[in-house]
PAKEDREN-640125 format. One line per field, with one value per residue: residue number from 0; x, y, z of N, C-alpha, C in turn; residue in three letters. Coordinates in steps of 0.2 Angstrom, whole numbers, padded with zeros to 4 digits. Example, Ala and Ser with C-alpha at 12.3 -4.5 7.8 and 13.67 -1.06 7.14 Angstrom:
<pts>
n	c(0,1)
nx	c(0066,0064)
ny	c(-0028,-0011)
nz	c(0039,0035)
cax	c(0062,0068)
cay	c(-0022,-0005)
caz	c(0039,0036)
cx	c(0066,0064)
cy	c(-0016,0000)
cz	c(0039,0039)
res	c(ALA,SER)
</pts>
This chain:
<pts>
n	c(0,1,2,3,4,5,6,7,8,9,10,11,12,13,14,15,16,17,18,19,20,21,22,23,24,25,26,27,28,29,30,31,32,33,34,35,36,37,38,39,40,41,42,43,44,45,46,47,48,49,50,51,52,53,54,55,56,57,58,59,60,61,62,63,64,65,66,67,68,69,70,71,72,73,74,75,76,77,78,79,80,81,82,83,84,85,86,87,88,89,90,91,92,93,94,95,96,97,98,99,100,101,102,103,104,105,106,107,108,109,110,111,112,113,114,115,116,117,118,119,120,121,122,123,124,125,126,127,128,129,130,131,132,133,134,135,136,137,138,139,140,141,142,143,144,145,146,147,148,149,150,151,152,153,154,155,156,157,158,159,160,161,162,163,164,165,166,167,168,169,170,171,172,173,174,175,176,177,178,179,180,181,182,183,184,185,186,187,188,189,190,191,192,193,194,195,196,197,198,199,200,201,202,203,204,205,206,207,208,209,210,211,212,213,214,215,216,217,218,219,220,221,222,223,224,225,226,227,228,229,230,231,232,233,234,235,236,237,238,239,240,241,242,243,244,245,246,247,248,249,250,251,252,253,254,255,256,257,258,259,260,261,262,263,264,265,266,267,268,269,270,271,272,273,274,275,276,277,278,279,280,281,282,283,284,285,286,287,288,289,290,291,292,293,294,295,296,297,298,299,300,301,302,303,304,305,306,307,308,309,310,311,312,313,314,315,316,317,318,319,320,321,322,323,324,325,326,327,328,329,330,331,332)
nx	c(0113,0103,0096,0091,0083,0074,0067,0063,0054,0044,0039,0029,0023,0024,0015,0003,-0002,-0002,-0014,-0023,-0023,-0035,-0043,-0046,-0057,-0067,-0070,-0076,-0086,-0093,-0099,-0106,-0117,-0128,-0133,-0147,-0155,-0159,-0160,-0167,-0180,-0190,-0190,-0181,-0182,-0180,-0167,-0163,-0162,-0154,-0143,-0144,-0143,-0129,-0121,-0122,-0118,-0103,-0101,-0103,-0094,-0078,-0079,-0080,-0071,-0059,-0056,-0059,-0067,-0080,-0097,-0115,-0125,-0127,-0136,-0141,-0135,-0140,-0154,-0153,-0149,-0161,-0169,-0167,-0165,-0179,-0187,-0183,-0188,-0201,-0203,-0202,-0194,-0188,-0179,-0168,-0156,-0146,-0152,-0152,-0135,-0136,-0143,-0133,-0121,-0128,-0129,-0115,-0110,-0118,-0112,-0097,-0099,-0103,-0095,-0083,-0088,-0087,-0072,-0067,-0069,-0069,-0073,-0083,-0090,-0090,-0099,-0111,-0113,-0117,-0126,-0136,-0136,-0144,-0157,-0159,-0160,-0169,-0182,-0184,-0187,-0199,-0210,-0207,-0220,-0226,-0217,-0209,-0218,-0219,-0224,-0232,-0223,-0215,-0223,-0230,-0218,-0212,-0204,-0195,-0193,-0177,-0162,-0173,-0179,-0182,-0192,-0196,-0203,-0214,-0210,-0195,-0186,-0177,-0176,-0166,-0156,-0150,-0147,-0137,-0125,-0126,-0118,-0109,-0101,-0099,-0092,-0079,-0074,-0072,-0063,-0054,-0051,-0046,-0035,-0023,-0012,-0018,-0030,-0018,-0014,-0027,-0029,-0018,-0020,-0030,-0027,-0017,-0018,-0012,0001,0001,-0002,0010,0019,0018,0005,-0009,-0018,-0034,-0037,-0039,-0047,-0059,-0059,-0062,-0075,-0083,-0083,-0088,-0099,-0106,-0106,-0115,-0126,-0130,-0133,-0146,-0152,-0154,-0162,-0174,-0176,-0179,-0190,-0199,-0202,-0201,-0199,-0202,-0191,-0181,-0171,-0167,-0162,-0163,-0159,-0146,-0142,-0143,-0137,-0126,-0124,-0123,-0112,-0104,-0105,-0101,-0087,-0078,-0069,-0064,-0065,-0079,-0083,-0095,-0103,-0105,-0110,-0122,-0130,-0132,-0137,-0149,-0157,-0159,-0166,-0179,-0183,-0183,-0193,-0204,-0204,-0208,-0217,-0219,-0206,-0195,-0184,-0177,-0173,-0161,-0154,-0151,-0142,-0132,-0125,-0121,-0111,-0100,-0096,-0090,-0083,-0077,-0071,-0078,-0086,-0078,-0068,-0065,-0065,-0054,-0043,-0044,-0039,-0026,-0021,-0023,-0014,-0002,-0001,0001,0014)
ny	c(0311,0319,0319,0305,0307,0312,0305,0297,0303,0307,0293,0284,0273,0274,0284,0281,0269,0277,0283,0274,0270,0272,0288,0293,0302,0295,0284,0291,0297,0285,0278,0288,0288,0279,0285,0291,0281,0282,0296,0302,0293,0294,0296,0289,0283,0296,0295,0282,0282,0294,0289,0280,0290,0294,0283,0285,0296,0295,0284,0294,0301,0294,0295,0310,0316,0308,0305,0314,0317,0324,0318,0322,0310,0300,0296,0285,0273,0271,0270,0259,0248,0251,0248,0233,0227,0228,0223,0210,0208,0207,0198,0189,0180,0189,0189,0199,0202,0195,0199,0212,0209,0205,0213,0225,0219,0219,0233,0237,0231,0234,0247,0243,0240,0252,0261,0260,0269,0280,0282,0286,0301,0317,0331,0344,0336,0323,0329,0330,0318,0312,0316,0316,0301,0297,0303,0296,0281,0285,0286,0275,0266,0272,0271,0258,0251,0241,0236,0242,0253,0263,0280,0276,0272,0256,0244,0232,0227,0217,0213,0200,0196,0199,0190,0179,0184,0198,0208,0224,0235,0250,0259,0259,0255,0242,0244,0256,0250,0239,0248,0256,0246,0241,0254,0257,0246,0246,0258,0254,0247,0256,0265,0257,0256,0269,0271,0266,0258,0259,0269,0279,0280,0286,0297,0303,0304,0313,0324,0327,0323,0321,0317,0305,0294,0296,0290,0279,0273,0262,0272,0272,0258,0261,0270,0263,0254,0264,0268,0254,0251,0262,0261,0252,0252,0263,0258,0247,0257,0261,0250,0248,0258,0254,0241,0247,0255,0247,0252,0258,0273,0283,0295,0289,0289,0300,0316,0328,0317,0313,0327,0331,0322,0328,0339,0336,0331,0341,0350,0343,0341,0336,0322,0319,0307,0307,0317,0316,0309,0319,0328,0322,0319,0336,0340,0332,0333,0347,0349,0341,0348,0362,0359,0355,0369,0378,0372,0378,0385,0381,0376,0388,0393,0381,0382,0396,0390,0383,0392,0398,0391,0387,0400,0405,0393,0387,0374,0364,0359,0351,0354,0368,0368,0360,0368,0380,0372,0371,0385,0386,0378,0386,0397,0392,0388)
nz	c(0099,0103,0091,0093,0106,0101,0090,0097,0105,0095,0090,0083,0087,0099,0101,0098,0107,0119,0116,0115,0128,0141,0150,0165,0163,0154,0158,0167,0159,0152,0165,0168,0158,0163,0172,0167,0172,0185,0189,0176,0175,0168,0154,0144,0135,0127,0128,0123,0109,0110,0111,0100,0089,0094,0088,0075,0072,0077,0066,0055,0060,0057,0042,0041,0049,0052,0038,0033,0022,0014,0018,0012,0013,0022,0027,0018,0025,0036,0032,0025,0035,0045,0034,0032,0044,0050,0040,0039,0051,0050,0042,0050,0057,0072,0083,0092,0092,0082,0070,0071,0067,0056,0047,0050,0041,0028,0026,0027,0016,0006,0004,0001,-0012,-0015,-0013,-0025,-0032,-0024,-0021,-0033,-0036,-0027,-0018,-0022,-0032,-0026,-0014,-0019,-0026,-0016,-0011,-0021,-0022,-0009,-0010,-0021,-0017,-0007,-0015,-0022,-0012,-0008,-0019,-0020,-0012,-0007,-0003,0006,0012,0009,0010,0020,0030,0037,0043,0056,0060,0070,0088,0095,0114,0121,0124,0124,0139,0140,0137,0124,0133,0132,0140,0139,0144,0143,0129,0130,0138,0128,0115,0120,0125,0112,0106,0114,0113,0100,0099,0105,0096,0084,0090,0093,0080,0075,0083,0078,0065,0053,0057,0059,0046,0038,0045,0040,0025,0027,0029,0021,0003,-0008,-0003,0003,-0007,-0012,-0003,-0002,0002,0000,-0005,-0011,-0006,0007,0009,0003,0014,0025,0022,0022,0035,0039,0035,0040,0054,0054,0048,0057,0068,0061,0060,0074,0078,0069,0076,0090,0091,0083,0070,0053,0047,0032,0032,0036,0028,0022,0018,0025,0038,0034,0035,0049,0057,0051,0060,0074,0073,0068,0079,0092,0089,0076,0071,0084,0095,0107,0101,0092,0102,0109,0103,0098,0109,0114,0103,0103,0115,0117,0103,0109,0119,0114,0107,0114,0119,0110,0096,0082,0077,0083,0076,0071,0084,0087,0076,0077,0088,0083,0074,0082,0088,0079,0076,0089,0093,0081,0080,0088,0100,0109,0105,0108,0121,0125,0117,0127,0138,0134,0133,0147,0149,0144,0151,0165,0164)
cax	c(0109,0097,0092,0089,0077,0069,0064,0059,0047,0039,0039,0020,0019,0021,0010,-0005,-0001,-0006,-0020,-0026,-0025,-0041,-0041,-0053,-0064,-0067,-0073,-0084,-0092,-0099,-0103,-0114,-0122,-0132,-0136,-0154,-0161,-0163,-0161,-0172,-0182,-0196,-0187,-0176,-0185,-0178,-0160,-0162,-0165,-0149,-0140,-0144,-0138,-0122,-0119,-0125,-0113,-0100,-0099,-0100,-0084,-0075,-0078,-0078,-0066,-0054,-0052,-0058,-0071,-0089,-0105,-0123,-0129,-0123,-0142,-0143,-0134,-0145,-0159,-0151,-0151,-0166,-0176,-0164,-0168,-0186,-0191,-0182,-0193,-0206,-0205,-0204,-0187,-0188,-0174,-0165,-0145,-0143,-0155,-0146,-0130,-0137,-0142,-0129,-0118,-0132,-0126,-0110,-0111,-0121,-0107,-0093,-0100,-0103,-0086,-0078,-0088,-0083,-0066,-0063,-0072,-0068,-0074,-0089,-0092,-0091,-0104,-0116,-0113,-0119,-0133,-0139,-0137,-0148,-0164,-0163,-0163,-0176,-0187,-0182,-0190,-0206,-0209,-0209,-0225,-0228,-0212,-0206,-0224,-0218,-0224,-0234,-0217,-0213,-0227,-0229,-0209,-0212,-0197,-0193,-0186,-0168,-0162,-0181,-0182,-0181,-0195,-0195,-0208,-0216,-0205,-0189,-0178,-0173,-0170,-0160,-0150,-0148,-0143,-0133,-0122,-0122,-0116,-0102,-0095,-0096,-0087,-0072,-0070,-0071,-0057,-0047,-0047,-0043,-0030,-0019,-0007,-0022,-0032,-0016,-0016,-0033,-0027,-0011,-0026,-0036,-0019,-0013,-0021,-0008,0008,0001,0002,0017,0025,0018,0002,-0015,-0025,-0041,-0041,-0040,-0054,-0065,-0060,-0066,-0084,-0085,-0082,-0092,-0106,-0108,-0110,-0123,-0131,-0130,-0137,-0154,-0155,-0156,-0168,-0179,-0177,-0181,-0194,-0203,-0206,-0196,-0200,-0196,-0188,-0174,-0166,-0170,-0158,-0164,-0156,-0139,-0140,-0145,-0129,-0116,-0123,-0122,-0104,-0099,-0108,-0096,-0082,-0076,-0060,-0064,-0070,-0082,-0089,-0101,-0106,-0107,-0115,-0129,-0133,-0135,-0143,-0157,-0160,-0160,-0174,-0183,-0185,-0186,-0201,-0209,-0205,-0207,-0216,-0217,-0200,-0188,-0177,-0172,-0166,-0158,-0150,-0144,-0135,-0126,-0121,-0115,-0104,-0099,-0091,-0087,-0080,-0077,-0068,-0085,-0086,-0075,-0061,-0064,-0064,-0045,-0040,-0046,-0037,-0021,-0021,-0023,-0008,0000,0000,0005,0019)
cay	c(0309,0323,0315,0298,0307,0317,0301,0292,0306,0306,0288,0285,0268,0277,0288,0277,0266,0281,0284,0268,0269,0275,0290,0296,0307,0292,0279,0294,0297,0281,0277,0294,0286,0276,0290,0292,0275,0286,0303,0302,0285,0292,0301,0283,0282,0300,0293,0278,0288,0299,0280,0277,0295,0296,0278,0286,0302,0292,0283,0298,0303,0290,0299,0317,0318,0306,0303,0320,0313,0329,0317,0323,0306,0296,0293,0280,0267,0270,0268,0252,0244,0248,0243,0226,0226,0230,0218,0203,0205,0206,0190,0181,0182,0194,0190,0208,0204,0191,0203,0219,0207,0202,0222,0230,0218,0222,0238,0234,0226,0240,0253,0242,0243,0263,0263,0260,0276,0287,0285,0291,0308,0321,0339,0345,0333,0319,0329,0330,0311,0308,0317,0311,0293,0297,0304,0293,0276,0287,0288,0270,0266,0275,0269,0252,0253,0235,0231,0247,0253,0270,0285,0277,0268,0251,0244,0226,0224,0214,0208,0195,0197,0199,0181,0175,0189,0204,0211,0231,0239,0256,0265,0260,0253,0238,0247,0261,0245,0237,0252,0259,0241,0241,0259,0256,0239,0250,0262,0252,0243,0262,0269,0252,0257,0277,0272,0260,0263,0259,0274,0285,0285,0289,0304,0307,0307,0319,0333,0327,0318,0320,0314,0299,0289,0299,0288,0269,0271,0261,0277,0271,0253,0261,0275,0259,0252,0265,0267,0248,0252,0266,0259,0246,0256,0267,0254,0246,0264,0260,0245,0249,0262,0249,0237,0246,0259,0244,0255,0262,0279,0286,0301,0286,0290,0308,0321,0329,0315,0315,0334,0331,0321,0332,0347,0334,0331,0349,0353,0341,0340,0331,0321,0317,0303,0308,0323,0315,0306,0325,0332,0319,0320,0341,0339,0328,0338,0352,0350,0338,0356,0368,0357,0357,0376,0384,0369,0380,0388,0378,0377,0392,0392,0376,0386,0400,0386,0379,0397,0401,0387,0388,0407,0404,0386,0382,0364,0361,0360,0349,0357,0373,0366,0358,0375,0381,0369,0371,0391,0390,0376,0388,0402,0390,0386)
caz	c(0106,0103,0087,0096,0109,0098,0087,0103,0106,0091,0089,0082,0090,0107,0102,0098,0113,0122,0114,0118,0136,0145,0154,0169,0160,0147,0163,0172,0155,0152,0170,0167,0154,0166,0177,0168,0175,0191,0186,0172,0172,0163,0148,0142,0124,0122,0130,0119,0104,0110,0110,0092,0087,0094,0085,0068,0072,0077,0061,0050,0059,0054,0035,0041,0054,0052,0033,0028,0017,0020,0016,0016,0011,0025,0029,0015,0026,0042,0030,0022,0041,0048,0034,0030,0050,0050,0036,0042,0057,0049,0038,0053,0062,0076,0086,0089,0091,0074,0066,0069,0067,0048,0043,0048,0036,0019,0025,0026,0008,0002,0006,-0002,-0017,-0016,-0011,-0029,-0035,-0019,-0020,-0038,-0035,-0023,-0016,-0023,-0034,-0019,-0009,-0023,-0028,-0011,-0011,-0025,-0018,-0002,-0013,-0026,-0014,-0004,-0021,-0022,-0006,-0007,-0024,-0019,-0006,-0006,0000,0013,0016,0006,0013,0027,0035,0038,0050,0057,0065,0078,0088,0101,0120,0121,0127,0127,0143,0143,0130,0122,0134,0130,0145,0135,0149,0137,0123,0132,0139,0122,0112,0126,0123,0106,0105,0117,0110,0092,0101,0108,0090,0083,0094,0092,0074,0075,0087,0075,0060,0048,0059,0058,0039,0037,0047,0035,0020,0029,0029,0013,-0001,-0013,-0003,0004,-0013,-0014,0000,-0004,0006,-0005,-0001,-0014,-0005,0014,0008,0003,0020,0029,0019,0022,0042,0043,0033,0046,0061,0051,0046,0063,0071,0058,0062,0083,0078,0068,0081,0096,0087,0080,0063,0050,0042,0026,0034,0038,0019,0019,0019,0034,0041,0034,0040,0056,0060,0051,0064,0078,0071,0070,0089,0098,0085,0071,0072,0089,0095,0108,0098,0090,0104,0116,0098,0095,0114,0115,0098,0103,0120,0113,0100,0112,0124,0109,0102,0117,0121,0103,0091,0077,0077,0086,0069,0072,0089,0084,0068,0081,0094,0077,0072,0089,0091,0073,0077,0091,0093,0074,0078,0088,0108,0112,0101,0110,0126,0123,0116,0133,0141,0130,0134,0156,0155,0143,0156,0171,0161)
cx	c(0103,0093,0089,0082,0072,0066,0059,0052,0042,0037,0031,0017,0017,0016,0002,-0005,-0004,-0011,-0025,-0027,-0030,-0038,-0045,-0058,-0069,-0074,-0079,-0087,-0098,-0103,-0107,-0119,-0129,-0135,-0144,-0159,-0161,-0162,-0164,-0176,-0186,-0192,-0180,-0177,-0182,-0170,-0158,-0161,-0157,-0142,-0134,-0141,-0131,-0118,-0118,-0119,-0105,-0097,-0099,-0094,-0078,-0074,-0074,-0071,-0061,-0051,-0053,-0063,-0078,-0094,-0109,-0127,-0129,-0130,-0145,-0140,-0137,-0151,-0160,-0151,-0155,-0172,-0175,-0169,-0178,-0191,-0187,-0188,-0199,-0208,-0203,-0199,-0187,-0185,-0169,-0157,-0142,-0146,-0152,-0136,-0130,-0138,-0136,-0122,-0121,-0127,-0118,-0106,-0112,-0114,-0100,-0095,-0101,-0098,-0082,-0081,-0085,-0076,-0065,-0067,-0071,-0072,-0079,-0092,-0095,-0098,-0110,-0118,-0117,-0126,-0139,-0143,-0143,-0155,-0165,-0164,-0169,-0184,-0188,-0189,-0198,-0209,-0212,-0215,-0225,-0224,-0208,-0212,-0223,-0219,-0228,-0230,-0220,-0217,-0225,-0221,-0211,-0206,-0199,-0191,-0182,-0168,-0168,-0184,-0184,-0186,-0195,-0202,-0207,-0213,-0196,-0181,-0174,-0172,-0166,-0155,-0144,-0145,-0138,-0126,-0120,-0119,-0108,-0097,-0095,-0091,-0078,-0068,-0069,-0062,-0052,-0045,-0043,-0036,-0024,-0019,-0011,-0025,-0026,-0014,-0020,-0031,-0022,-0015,-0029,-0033,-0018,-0016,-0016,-0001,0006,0001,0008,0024,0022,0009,-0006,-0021,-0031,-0043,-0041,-0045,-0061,-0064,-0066,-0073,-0088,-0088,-0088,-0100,-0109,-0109,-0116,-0129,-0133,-0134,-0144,-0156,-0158,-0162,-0174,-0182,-0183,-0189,-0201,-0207,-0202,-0200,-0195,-0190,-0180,-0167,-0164,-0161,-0157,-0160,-0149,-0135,-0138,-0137,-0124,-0118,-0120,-0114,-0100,-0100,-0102,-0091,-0079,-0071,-0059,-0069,-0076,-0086,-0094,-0106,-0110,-0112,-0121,-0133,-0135,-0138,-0150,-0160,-0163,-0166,-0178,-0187,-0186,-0192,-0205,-0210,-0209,-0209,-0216,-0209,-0195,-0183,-0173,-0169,-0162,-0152,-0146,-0139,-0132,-0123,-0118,-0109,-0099,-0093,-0088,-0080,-0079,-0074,-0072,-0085,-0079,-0066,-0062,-0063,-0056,-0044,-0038,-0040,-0028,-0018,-0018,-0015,-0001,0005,0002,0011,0023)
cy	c(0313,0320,0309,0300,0309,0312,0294,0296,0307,0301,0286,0278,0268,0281,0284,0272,0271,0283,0279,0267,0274,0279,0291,0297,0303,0287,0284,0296,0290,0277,0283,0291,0280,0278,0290,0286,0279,0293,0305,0297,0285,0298,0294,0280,0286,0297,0286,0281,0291,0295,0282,0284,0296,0289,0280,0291,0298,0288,0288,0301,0299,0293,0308,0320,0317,0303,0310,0322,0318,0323,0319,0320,0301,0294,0288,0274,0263,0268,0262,0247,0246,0246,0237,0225,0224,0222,0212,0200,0204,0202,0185,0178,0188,0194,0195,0204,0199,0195,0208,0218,0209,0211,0227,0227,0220,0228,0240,0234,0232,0247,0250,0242,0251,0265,0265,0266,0280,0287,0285,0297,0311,0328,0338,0340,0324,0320,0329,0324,0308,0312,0315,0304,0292,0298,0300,0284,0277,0286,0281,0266,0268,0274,0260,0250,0243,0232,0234,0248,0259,0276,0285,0274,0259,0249,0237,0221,0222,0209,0205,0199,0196,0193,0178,0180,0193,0209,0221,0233,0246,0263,0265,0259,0248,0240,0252,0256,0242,0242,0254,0254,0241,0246,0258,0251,0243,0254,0262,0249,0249,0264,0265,0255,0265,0275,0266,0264,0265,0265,0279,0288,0286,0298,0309,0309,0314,0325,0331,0323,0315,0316,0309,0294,0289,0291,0279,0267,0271,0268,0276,0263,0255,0265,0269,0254,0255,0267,0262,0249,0258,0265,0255,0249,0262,0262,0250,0251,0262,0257,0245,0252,0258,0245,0240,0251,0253,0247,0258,0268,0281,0289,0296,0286,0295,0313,0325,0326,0315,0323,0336,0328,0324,0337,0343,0334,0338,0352,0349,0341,0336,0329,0318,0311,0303,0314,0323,0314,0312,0327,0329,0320,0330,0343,0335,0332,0344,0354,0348,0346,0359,0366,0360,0364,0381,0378,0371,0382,0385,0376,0383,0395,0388,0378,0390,0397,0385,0385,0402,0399,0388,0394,0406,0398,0382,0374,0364,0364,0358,0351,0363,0371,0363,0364,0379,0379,0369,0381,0391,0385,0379,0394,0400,0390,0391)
cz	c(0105,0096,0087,0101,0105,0094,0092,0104,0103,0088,0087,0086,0096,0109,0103,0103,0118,0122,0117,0124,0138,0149,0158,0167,0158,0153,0164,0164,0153,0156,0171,0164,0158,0171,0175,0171,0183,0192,0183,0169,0167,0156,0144,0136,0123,0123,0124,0113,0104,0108,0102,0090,0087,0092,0077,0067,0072,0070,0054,0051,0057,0045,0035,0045,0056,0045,0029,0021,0018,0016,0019,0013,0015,0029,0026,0019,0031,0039,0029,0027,0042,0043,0033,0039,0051,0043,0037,0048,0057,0044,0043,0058,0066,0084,0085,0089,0083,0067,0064,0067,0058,0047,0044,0042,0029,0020,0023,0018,0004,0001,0001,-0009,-0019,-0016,-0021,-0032,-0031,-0018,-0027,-0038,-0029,-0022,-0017,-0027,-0029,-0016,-0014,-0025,-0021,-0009,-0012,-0023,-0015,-0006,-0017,-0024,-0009,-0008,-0021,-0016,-0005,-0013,-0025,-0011,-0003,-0001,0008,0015,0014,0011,0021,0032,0035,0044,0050,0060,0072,0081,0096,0108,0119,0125,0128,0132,0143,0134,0132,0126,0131,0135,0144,0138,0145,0131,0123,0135,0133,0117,0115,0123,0118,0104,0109,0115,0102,0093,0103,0101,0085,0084,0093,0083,0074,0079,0083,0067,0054,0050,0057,0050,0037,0038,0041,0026,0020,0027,0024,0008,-0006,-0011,0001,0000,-0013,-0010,0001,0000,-0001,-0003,-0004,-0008,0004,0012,0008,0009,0025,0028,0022,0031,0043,0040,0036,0050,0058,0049,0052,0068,0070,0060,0072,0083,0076,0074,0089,0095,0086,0073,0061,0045,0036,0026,0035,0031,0018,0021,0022,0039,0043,0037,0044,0059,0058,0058,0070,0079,0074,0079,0092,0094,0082,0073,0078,0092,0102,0105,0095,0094,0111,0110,0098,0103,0116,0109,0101,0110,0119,0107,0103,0116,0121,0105,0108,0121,0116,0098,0084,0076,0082,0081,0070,0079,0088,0080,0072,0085,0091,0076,0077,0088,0086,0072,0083,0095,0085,0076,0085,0098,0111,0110,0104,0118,0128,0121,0122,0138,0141,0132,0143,0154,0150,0147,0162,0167,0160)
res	c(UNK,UNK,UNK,UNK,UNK,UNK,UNK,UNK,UNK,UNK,UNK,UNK,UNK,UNK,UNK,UNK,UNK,UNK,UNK,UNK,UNK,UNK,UNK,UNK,UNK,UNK,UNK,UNK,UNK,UNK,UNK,UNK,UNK,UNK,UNK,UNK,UNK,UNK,UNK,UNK,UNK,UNK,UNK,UNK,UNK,UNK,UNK,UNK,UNK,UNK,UNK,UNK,UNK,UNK,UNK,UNK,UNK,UNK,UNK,UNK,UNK,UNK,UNK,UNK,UNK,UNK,UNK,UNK,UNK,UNK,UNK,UNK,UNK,UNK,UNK,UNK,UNK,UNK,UNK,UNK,UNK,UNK,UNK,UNK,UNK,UNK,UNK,UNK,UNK,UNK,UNK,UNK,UNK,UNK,UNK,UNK,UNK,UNK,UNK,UNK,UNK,UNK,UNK,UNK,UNK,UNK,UNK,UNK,UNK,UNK,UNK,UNK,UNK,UNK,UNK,UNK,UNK,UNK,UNK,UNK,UNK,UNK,UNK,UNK,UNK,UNK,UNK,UNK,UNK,UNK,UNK,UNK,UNK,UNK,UNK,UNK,UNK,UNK,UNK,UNK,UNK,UNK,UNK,UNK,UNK,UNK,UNK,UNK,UNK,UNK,UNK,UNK,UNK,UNK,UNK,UNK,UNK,UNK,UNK,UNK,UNK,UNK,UNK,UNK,UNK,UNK,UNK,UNK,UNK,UNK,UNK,UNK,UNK,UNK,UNK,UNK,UNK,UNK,UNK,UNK,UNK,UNK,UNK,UNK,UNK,UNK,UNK,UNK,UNK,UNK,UNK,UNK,UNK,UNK,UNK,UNK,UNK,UNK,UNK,UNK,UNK,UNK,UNK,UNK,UNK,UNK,UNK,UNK,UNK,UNK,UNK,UNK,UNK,UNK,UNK,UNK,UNK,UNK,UNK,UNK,UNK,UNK,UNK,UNK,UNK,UNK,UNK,UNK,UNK,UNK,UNK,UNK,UNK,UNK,UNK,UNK,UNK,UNK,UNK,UNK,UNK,UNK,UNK,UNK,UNK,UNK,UNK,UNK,UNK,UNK,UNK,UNK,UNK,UNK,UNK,UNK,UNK,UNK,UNK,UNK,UNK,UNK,UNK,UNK,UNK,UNK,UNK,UNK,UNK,UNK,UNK,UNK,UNK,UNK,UNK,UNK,UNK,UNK,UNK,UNK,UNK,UNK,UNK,UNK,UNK,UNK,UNK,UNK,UNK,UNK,UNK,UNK,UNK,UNK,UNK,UNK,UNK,UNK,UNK,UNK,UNK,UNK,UNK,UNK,UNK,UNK,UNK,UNK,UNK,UNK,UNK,UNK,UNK,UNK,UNK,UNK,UNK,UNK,UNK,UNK,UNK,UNK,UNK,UNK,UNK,UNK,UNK,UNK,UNK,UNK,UNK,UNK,UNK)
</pts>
């Protein structure tokens, strides 16, 4: 009898059923998200911006946080949509949702092919492979002037109204709508996957790399699933940036970038599926206010906020905040 309840209660199907159901927090988070169209109307470019971020973080967790995988090249995919994005629109197609539809699959594409390198290599040799990758389609790109616009960026992306109406002003309410949306429907196709059996062996990867062969599970061809998946939503991120930017900078390959999202990562916490989304939003405030408090030096306030958190919240915010939460209903208890 006790070995019946006790296999009910660790039942994995019950568990991810539960995961799956929405709770509170989850509803008044995204209903916040629309708090700045009257709390901060004129600050919607940087909310836009913050959008595309926590899409871009997002889909590095899916690598870092849920299969265990550290990239600091993961800027080649954002790169890969927004300039697939950015040059379509500029030969002549500049209708944004079939556009950002079409780049995030290159990217997509582009990622299943990277895939069959990155799953025979691991550790250090992985993050150096990925490195590589990021500078040497950066070179790539800058290289070919004609066709990226190299060092001076990608000019001339001019896109359509959304439905024919609704064009990209320079106060950034349609493109904080439009990213907004596509970050949310990426995020519910995200969580369907983390939350499913294909999600829970990612996770049984992460803890164990060696005994999930062990027990029949294709760990090389689920690796190059989740590449494929997260190369789509980073590539889908670029492209929103493309889009709503109307220009692509070189910086969109660069290493900086791939950096920029692991911090975002680590600030809200890996593994979880809002920690990209709290990290890339007190990333992007955060240097917005230290540029314009400190614009020589706000890297290293920046640098100090990371190596706070870092000592004192190593599994990020939202992993010290659950500890937190796990401690008081330890002591009610």
């Amino acid at each position: 009898m006790n070995a019946q309840t006790t296999s009910a209660a660790f039942n994995p199907q019950e568990v991810l059923r539960a995961q799956v159901r929405w709770r509170a927090l989850e509803i008044v988070f995204w209903v916040a998200t629309l708090a700045p169209f009257v709390l901060t109307p004129n600050y919607l470019v940087l909310c836009s911006q913050i959008a595309i971020a926590a899409l871009f973080a997002l889909s590095l967790d899916l690598l870092v946080g849920y299969s265990g995988i550290v990239s600091l090249g993961h800027a080649v995919f954002f790169g890969v949509g927004a300039y697939s994005a950015g040059l379509i629109a500029k030969n002549g197609w500049g209708e944004p949702i079939s556009g950002l539809i079409l780049a995030s699959v290159i990217a997509a594409a582009f990622g299943y092919f990277i895939s069959f390198i990155m799953v025979r290599i691991s550790h250090f040799a992985l993050i150096m492979v990925t490195v590589g990758l990021c500078l040497l389609v950066g070179e790539i790109a800058n290289n070919f002037h004609d066709i990226t616009g190299g060092d001076d960026g990608l000019q001339g992306v001019k896109m359509w109204p959304i439905f024919g109406m609704y064009k990209f002003d320079i106060f950034g309410r349609t493109a904080y709508v439009y990213a907004l949306i596509a970050t949310f429907l990426s995020f519910l196709a995200v969580r369907r996957v983390v939350n499913s059996p294909f999600g829970l062996s990612l996770r049984g990867m992460r803890e164990n790399q060696r005994r999930m062969p062990a027990i029949g599970a294709p760990m090389k061809k689920r690796l190059q699933v989740v590449y494929v998946i997260s190369a789509c939503f980073a590539g889908l991120a670029g492209a929103l940036s493309a889009q709503t930017t109307q220009f692509v900078a070189l910086d969109a390959l660069s290493f900086q970038r791939s950096a920029e999202v692991l911090v975002m990562l680590i600030l809200g916490g890996a593994g979880r599926l809002y920690g990209g989304l709290i990290g890339a939003a007190i990333f992007m405030v955060a240097r917005d206010q230290l540029a314009d408090m400190n614009p020589q030096y706000w890297y290293f306030w920046l640098g100090l906020l990371l190596v706070i958190v870092i000592i004192f919240l190593p599994n990020g915010i939202l992993g010290g905040l659950a500890a937190l939460i796990d401690r008081l209903r330890s002591r009610r208890s």
